[in-house]
C-alpha positions in Angstrom: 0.0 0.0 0.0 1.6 3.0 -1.5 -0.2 7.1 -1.4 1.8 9.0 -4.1 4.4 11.3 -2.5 7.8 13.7 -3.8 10.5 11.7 -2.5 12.8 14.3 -1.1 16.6 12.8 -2.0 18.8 14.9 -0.3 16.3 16.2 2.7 18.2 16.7 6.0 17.2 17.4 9.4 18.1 21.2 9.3 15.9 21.5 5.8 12.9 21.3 8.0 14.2 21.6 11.7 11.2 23.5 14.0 13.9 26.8 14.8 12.9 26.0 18.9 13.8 22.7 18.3 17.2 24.1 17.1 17.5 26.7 19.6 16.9 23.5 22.4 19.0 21.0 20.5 21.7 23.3 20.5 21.2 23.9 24.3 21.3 20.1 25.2 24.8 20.4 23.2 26.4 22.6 25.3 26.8 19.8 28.2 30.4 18.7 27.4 31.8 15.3 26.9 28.2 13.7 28.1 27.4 12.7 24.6 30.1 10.8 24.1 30.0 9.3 27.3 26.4 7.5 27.0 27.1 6.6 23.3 30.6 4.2 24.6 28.5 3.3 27.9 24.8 3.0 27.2 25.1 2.1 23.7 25.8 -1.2 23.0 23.9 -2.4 26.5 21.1 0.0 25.5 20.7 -1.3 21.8 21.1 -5.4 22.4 18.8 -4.9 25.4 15.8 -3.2 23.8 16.5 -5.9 20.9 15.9 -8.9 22.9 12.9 -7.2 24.5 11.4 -6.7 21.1 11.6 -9.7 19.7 10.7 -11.5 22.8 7.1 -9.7 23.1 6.4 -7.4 19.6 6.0 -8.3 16.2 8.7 -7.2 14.1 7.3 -6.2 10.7 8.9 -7.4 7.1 7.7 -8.1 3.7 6.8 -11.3 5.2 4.9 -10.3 8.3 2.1 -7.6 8.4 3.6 -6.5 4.5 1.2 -3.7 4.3 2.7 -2.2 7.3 6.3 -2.5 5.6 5.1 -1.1 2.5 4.0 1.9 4.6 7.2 2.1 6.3 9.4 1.9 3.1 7.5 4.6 1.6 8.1 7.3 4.3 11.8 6.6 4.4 11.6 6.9 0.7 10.3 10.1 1.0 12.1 11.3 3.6 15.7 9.4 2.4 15.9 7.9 5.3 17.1 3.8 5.4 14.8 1.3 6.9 14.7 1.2 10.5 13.2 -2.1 12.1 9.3 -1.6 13.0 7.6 -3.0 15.6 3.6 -3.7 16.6 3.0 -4.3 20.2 0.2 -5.2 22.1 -1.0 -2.4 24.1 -4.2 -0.6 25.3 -2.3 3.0 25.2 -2.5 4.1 21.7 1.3 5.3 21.8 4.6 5.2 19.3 8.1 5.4 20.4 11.9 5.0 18.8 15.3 4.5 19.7 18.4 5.3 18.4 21.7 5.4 19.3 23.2 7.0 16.0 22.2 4.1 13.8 23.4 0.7 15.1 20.0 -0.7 15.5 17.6 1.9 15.0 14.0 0.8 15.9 10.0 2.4 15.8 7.4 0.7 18.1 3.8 0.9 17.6 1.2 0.1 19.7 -2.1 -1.6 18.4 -4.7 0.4 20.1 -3.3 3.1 18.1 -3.2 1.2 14.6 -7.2 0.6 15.6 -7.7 4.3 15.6 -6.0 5.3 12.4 -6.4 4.9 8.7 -3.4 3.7 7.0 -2.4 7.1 5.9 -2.7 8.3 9.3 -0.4 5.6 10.5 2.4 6.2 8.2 2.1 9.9 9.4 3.0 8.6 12.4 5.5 6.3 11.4 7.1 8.9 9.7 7.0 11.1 12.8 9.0 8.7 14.5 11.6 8.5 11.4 11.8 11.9 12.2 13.8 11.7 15.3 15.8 9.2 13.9 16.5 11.7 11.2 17.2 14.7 13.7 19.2 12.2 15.9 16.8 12.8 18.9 17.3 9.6 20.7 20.7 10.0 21.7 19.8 13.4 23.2 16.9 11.9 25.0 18.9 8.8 26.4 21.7 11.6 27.4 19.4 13.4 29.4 17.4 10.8 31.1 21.0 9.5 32.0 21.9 12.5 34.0 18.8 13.3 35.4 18.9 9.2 37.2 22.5 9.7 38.1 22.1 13.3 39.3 19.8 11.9 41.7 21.8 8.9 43.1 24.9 11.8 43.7 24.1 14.1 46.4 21.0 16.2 47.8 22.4 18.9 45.2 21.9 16.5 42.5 17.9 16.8 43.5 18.6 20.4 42.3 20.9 19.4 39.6 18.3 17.0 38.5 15.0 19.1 38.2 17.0 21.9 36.0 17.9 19.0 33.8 14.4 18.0 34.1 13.2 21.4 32.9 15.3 21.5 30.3 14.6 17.8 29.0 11.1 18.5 29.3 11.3 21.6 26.9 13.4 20.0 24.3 11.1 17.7 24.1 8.1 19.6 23.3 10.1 21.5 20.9 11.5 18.3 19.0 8.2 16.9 18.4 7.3 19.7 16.5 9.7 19.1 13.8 9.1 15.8 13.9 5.3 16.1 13.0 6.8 18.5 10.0 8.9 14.6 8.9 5.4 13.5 9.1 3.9 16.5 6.3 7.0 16.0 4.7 6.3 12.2 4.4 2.7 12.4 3.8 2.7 15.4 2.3 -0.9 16.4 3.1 -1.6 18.5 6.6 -4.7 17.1 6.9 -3.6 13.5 7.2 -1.2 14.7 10.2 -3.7 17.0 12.1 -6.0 14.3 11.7 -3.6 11.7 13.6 -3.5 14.3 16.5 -7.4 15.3 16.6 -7.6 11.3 17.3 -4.9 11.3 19.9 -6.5 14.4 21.3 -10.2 12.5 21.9 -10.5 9.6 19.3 -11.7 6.1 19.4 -12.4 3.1 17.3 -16.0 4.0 17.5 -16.1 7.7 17.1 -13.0 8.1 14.9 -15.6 8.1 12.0 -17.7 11.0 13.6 -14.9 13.7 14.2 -14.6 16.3 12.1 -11.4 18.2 11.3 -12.3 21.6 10.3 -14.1 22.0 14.0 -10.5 20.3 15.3 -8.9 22.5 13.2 -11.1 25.7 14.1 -10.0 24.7 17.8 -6.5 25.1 17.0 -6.9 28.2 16.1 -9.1 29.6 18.7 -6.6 27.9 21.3 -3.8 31.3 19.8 -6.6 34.1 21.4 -6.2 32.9 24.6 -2.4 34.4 24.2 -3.5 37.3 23.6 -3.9 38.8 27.6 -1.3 38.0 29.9 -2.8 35.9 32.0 -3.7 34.1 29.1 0.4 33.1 28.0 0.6 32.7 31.8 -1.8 29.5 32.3 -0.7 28.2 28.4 2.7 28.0 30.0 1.6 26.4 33.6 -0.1 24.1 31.5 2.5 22.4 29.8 5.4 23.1 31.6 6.1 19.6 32.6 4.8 17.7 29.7 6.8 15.6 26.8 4.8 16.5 24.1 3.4 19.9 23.0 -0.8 20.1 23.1 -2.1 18.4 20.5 -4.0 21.2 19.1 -0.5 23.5 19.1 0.7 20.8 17.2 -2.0 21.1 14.6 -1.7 24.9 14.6 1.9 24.5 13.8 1.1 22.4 11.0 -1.5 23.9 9.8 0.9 27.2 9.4 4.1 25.6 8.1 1.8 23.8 5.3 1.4 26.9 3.9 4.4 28.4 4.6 7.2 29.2 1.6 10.2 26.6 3.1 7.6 23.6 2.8 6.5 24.5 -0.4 9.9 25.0 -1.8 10.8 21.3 0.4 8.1 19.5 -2.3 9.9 21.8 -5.2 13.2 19.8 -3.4 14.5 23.3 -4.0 17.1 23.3 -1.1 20.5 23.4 -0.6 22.6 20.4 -1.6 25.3 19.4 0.9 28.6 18.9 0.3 27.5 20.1 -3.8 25.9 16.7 -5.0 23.4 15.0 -3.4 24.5 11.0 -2.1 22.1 8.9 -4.0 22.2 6.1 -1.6 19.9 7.7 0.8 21.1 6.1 4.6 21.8 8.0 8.0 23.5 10.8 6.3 22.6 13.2 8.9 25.3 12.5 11.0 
């Protein structure tokens, strides 16, 4: 199962980076020698452990097992030039997808199967691609990094409690500000805003039995109304008590952002494939070339 789509050879995570994810990242890079540190220690352990896990209790997808699913996950990293990580389906009531990386070894996506209920099968490669996303920004190195410090921080000392919830603060903002772009590797993949705002209306207050009732301009018209309460200053106050310590943005900011970026110029000019070519040729072989 294949939806007709620009494959963007060439694409890389800065072409379509959310700038707060950028300004975050960058933040997160300014702790010195600690990436290093839980690539050479975590790595390895990290990688062969969640691999075992997987194949002990998912289902891992191939051309052989669940092949639409495949099909759905080839596409997007066509799109996206991105190589094939490993996709798992796992039973679970949570609808709920997750990755991890640590730069390429064994890259992996799990999906839940309360969430493959909810969706069509566009919607779930929107959220497949999502999740190639952070493997193409590298987010799940930064993620493990900073879960990392935050455990030890705490095991240290009673100043590590401090240590620990500035960490936390910042962990938590990078994290709303990566998904973000990540839900822009889902437009990109898709390639239709609707498809993606769709995905989060359902995670916002879908089911099985009312997906088919919801209606996306009134999800969409919420998204927009959800801006005017930043308009008075208590307003922006309660927005940002609200979310402060949550992972992911709202899911109605998300489909505000994407709602704007779909119109914006730099997408458009992304489907033209009009950006700049690194290095001055672009590697046809596609693969991790973000790194």
């Amino acid at each position: 199962m294949t939806f007709s789509t620009t494959p963007l050879i060439g694409l890389r995570a800065d072409h379509f980076r959310h700038p707060l994810d950028l300004q975050a990242t960058n933040a997160l890079k300014q702790l010195p020698g600690l990436d290093l540190l839980v690539r050479q220690l975590l790595g390895g352990v990290g990688e062969q452990f969640f691999y075992l896990e997987n194949i002990a209790s998912s289902i891992l997808v191939s051309d052989q097992q669940l092949p639409q699913l495949h099909q759905l996950l080839l596409s997007a990293c066509q799109t996206l030039d991105l190589e094939a990580p490993q996709l798992y389906i796992r039973q679970h009531p949570v609808p709920n997808a997750y990755t991890f990386a640590m730069r390429g070894k064994q890259p992996f996506i799990v999906v839940h199967t309360s969430l493959i209920e909810l969706l069509t099968p566009e919607e779930i490669q929107a959220v497949i691609a999502h999740e190639l996303g952070h493997l193409k920004c590298e987010h799940g190195v930064y993620l493990t990094l900073a879960n990392l410090v935050v455990l030890a921080a705490n095991q240290l000392s009673p100043w590590g409690t401090i240590l620990a919830q500035g960490l936390q603060t910042q962990l938590m903002e990078w994290l709303r500000c990566a998904e973000f772009t990540c839900d822009r590797a889902a437009l990109l993949a898709t390639q239709d805003p609707r498809v993606v705002m769709s995905v989060l209306m359902k995670l916002s207050g879908g089911s099985p039995s009312l997906a088919s009732q919801l209606n996306l301009d009134a999800f969409v018209d919420q998204a927009r109304t959800y801006d005017q309460i930043s308009r008075t200053e208590l307003g922006e106050l309660l927005k940002q008590a609200q979310t402060a310590q949550l992972s992911h943005p709202l899911p109605v900011l998300r489909a505000r952002e994407i709602d704007r970026w779909s119109s914006s110029s730099n997408y458009q000019d992304l489907l033209k494939r009009n950006f700049m070519v690194y290095n001055t040729e672009v590697n046809p072989k596609g693969g991790w070339r973000n790194w």
